[in-house]
C-alpha positions in Angstrom: 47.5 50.1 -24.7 45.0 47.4 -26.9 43.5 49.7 -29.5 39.6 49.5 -29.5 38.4 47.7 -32.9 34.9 49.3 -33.7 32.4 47.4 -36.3 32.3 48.7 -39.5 32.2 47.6 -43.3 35.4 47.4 -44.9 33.7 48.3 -48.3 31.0 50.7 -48.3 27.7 49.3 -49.9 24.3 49.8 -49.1 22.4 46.8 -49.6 19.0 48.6 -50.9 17.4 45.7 -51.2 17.5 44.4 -47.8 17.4 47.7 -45.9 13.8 48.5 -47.8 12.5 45.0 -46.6 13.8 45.4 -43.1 12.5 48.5 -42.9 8.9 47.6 -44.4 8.2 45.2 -41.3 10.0 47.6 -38.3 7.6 48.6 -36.2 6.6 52.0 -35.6 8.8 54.4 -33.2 6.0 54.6 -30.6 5.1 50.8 -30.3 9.4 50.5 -30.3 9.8 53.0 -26.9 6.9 51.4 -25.4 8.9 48.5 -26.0 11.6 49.7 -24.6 9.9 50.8 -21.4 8.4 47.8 -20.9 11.7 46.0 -20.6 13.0 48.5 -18.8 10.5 47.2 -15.7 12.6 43.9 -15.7 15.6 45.2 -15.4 15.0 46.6 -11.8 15.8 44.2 -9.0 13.1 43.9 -6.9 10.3 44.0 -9.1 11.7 40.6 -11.0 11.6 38.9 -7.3 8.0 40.1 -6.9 6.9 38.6 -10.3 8.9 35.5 -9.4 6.6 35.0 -5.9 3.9 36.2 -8.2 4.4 33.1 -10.3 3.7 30.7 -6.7 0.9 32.5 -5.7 -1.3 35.5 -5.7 -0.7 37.8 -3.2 -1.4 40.9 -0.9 0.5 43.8 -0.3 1.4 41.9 3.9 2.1 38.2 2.4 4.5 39.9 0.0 6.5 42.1 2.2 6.8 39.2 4.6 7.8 36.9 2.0 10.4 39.4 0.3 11.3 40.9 4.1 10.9 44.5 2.8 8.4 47.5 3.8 4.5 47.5 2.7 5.7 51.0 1.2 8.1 49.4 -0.9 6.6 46.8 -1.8 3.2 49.2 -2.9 5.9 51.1 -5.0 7.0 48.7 -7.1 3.1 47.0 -7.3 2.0 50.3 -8.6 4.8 50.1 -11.3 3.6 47.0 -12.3 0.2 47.8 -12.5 0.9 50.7 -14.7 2.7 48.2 -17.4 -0.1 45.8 -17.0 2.1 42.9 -15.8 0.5 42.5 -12.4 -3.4 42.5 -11.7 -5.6 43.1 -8.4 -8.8 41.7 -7.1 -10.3 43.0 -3.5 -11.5 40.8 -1.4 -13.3 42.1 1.4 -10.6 44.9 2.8 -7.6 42.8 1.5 -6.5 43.6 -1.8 -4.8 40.2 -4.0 -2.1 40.7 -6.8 -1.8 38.4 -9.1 0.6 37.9 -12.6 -1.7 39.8 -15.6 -1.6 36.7 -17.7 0.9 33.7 -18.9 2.8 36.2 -20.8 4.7 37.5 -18.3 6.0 33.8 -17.0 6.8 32.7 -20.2 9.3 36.3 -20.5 10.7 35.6 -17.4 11.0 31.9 -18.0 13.3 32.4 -21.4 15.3 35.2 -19.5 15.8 32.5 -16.9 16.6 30.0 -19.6 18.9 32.3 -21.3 21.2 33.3 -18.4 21.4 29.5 -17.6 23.0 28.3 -21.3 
């Protein structure tokens, strides 16, 4: 059986130096879980192919589970989701609610994921 090599130093020496500067510009703990939490809404399936029909056009809840072939229910789920991280918005019009992509942020993540699983 291959024996696992683990990462470690060979010679044990705290660079002071660079740990203090590194640790002078980490963010705080809070702002590093919301962080955190915020990627962890990418990493679920169906909300990155909402975003990505997101990206054509805005949206309601109908034109989306049509376009996706999945349950208004469903699809309402993972809107709500999205909503909460403040990477989809909503504007009524008449009875027919519209969802749109917050802002460019959100295409230019998912564009350098994209680029970044394609090198």
């Amino acid at each position: 059986m291959d024996k696992i090599e683990v990462e470690h130093c060979d010679f044990v020496h705290v660079h002071e130096d660079t740990v203090e500067k590194v640790q002078a510009h980490m963010p705080a703990e809070e702002e590093l879980r919301d962080l955190a939490d915020f990627f962890k809404v990418f990493g679920d399936y169906t909300r990155i192919r909402i975003l990505y029909v997101l990206f054509q056009s805005e949206m309601c809840v109908c034109d989306l589970a049509q376009t996706l072939d999945m349950t208004q229910s469903a699809i309402s789920h993972q809107l709500r989701v999205l909503k909460q991280m403040k990477l989809v918005s909503n504007r009524r019009e008449g009875k027919t609610v519209f969802y749109s992509l917050a802002d460019g942020h959100i295409k230019t993540i998912m564009n350098q994921g994209m680029e970044h699983i394609r090198e």
